[in-house]
C-alpha positions, 0 to 999 in steps of 0.5 A, a space after each residue: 239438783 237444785 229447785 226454784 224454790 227451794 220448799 214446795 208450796 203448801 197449795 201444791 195438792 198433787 201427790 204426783 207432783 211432790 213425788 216428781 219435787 223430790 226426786 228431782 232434789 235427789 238427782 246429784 246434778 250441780 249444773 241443772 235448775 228445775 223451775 217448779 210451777 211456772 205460770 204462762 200469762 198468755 197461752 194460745 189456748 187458755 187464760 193462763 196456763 202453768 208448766 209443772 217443772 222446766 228444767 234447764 239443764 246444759 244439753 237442753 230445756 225439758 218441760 215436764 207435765 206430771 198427771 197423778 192418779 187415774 189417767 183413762 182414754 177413750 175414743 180419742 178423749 183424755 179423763 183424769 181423776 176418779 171416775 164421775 157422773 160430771 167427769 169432762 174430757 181434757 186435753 192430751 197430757 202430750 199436747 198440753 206439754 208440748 202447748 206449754 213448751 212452745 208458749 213458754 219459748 215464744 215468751 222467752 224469746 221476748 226476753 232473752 232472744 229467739 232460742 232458735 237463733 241461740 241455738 238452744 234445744 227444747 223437748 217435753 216429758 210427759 210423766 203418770 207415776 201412778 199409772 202406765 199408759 198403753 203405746 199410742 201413735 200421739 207420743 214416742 216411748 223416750 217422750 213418757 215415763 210411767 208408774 214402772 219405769 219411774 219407780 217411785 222417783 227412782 228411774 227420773 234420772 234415766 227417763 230425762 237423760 233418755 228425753 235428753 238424748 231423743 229431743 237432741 236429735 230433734 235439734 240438730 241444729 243445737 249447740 252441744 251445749 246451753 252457755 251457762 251464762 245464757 242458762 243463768 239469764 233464762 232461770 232469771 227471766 223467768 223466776 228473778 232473785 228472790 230469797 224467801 224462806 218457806 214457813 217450816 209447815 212447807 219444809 215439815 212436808 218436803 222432809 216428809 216426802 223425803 222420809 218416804 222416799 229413803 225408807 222405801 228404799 230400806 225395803 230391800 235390806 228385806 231381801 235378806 229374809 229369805 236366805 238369812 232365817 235368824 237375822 240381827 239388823 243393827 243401827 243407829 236411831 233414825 235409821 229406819 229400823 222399826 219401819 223396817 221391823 213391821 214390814 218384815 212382820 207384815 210380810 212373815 204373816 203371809 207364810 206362818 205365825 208372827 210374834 212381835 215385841 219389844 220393852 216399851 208398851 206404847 211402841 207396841 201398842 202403836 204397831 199393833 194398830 199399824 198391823 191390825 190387819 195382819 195376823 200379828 201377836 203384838 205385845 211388850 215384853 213384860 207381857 209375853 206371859 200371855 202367850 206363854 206355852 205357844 211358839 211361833 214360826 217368826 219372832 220379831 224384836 224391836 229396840 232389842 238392846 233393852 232385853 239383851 239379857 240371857 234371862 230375857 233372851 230365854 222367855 224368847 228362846 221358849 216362843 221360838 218354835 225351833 228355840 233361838 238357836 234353830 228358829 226364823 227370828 229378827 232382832 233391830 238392836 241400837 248399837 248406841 246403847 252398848 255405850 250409852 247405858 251398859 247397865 242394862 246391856 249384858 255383852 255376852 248376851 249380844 256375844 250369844 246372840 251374834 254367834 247364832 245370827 247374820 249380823 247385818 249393820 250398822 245401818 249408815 243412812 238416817 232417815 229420820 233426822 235433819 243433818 243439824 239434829 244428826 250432827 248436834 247428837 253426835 257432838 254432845 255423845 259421840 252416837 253413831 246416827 249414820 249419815 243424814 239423809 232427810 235434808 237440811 234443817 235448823 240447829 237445835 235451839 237452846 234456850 236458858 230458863 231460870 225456873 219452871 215458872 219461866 219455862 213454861 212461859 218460854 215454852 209458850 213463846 216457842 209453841 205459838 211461833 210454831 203455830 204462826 208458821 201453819 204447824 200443827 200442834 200436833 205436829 209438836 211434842 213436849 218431851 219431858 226429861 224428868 218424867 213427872 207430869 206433876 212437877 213438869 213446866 207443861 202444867 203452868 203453860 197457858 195451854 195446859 188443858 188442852 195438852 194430850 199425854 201421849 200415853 192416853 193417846 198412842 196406838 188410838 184413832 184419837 187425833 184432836 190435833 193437840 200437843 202432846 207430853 210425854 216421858 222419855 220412857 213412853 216415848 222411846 221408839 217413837 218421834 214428831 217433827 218438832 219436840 221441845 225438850 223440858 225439864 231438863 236439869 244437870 243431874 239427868 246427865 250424871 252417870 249415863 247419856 242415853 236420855 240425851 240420845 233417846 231425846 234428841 233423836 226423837 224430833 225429825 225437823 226441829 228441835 227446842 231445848 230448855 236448859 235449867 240453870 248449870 244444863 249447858 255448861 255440862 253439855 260443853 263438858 260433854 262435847 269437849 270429852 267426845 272430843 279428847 276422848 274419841 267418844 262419850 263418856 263412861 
């Protein structure tokens, strides 16, 4: 469904209400307009009063009011928010909706003519998506959607056609449907034509509460764990895998004891803060010493392309209890990396392994990435990313450099437009392609001292809102909002494409490439053998 506008506004303080924004953006409806935040200059009770969604839909207009968190009655009083000394009493969400709807269609009527001569119908939705309100006699059961039946957004879409169908009785005398002329003239009188394009910190929240949104509903790939004790989720970067891999963890913990590893050690020294509170062995692989002699009741595996050997396959075989072939384990495999880095992917060993295992994938929805980043990936290495599914974006920027020197001039540039459009630095990654801190353009940027290394950093409660740079090596597994690629030379694509797929898919919103002379003519290579070839490279 398309909103007005398009990016919610970073003074929108209601979780709820962001909650209700993108679940209303997700309701595949090409005919309906959703006004987020309608200020009403006169009210009949207040100074000016604002209506949190109208939606102006062909069967009717539907005013929704959203209360999120604590909602409480008591002897026919409303309290909203945590509870307090100085907490008063406000109005019924119901009569504040319905107060809304009727001062909103006296003015209206003023600019497009009385809706009941125009015989266009109205009715309200009084949304709590935090709570579930006891049945009173002050609203019917189609007027109210709660914390059950909203489910995280994903009920919207039947409580409107359900206040639909209610509110149309209530207007017989209503045409069957609102003129899309008529509905055209309505969304104009009250928000005229503008085209103002949000700042990318409002579009870096509303992608945000999509992320949220699709990996909750990756949770029910979590089902399989019942009935499928050793399991192979495969998919592309992005796709929600490592999400999926701590919850999974979270949820064995309950039941027995829980390994979780993987090749890189800043990815598990970051789960192992976010499973602190659940009994979790969490170590990287060259450190599986440590537990050497125990077994475990569930093993889970993150990033597993990078330990598909039967050498490594066999230390983990010892930490199962019941061993690989009889023991609960989960493997999160990227099938990317088959093709981008055969080296270090032995086929057999992924033959064994799918021989003893449910292979579920690959995973099809990215929900990590914009459609631009999805589709430039794709055209550079012939990735599988999975569809898109985070919103929209701009394309990669691609910016030529002459030298270090003239990088890191650039890279500021960039940086303080970033910063101008309210992001956060740390909201920003420098993602080094070479690797060496030393010899990297970060150093001669003007804010050089004040640039995290994300291994210094990462799995730690330090958040001094900095920069970070980092390593592709350090920062597999891992992402930000807005990585700017740097020192990136022709060599680093020679032989393989995995630090081009590891790097661009690193960035959910935005992406900044900084292309040392003779980089992007190699790029073109590359698209144009994905191309002819049907793939990237070998």
């Amino acid at each position: 469904m398309r909103i007005v506008p398009s990016g919610i506004s970073n003074s929108t303080r209601s979780q709820a209400e962001r909650s209700v924004f993108a679940a209303l953006k997700a309701i595949p409806d090409t005919q309906s307009v959703a006004l987020h935040s309608v200020h009403l200059p006169r009210h009949a009770r207040k100074r000016v009063g604002e209506i949190d969604f109208v939606v102006i839909m062909p069967e009717l207009l539907l005013f929704i009011e959203v209360k999120g968190g604590r909602v409480r009655q008591q002897d026919g009083k409303w309290y909203y928010g945590p509870s307090s000394a100085n907490e008063r009493p406000g109005e019924s969400p119901f009569a504040q909706a319905s107060g809304g709807m009727h001062s909103f269609e006296r003015q209206l009527g003023e600019r497009v003519g009385d809706l009941r001569t125009l015989k266009v119908p109205s009715g309200y939705l009084v949304i709590t998506p935090d709570v579930d309100l006891d049945r009173t006699t002050e609203f019917e059961p189609e007027q109210y959607l709660g914390s059950r039946a909203y489910a995280g957004g994903r009920g919207l879409a039947e409580g409107i056609a359900r206040a639909t169908r209610f509110w149309r009785t209530r207007n017989s005398w209503a045409e069957s449907t609102v003129p899309a002329p008529l509905r055209a003239r309505i969304l104009k009188a009250v928000r005229p034509d503008f085209d103002l394009v949000p700042n990318l910190r409002a579009r870096l929240t509303d992608l945000d509460v999509a992320f949220e949104r699709l990996t909750e509903e990756q949770l029910d790939r979590l089902d399989e764990l019942e009935s499928n004790p050793r399991l192979v989720w495969t998919g592309g970067a992005g796709t929600g895998k490592t999400f999926l891999a701590a919850e999974a963890a979270r949820r064995s913990s309950a039941t027995g004891s829980v390994l979780f590893t993987a090749a890189s050690p800043t990815l598990t020294s970051h789960l192992a803060r976010i499973l602190s509170d659940h009994p979790v062995t969490v170590l990287p692989f060259d450190r599986l010493a440590e537990v050497q002699g125990r077994t475990f009741d569930q093993l889970v595996v993150d990033e597993a392309q990078d330990l598909m050997t039967f050498d490594r396959l066999g230390v983990l075989d010892s930490l199962s209890a019941g061993g690989l072939e009889r023991g609960r384990w989960i493997f999160m495999l990227d099938q990317n990396n088959q093709v981008l880095s055969p080296t270090t992917f032995d086929p057999e060993a992924w033959d064994y392994l799918r021989g003893i295992s449910t292979v579920y994938g690959p995973m099809k929805r990215n929900c990590r990435n914009t459609v631009q980043i999805v589709k430039e990936v794709q055209a550079y290495t012939g990735a599988d990313l999975g569809v898109a599914s985070a919103g929209e974006g701009e394309r990669p920027f691609f910016q030529n450099v002459r030298d270090v020197r003239d990088e890191a001039v650039l890279l500021d540039a960039y940086v303080n437009d970033l910063l101008q459009q309210e992001v956060s630095p740390q909201d920003i990654t420098l993602l080094s392609v070479a690797g060496n801190w030393e010899s990297s353009s970060a150093r001669f940027s003007q804010r050089a001292s004040k640039i995290e290394r994300f291994t210094d950093v990462v799995g730690s409660a330090r958040t001094r809102r900095r920069l970070t740079w980092s390593s592709l090596a350090d920062f597999k597994g891992h992402e930000n909002h807005v990585v700017c690629l740097i020192d990136f030379e022709p060599q680093h694509l020679d032989g393989r494409l995995d630090a081009l797929y590891v790097a661009c898919t690193r960035a959910r919103a935005q992406l900044w490439i900084a292309c040392r002379p003779g980089v992007r003519k190699r790029l073109g290579d590359l698209g144009v053998a994905v191309i002819t070839r049907g793939g990237a490279p070998k």
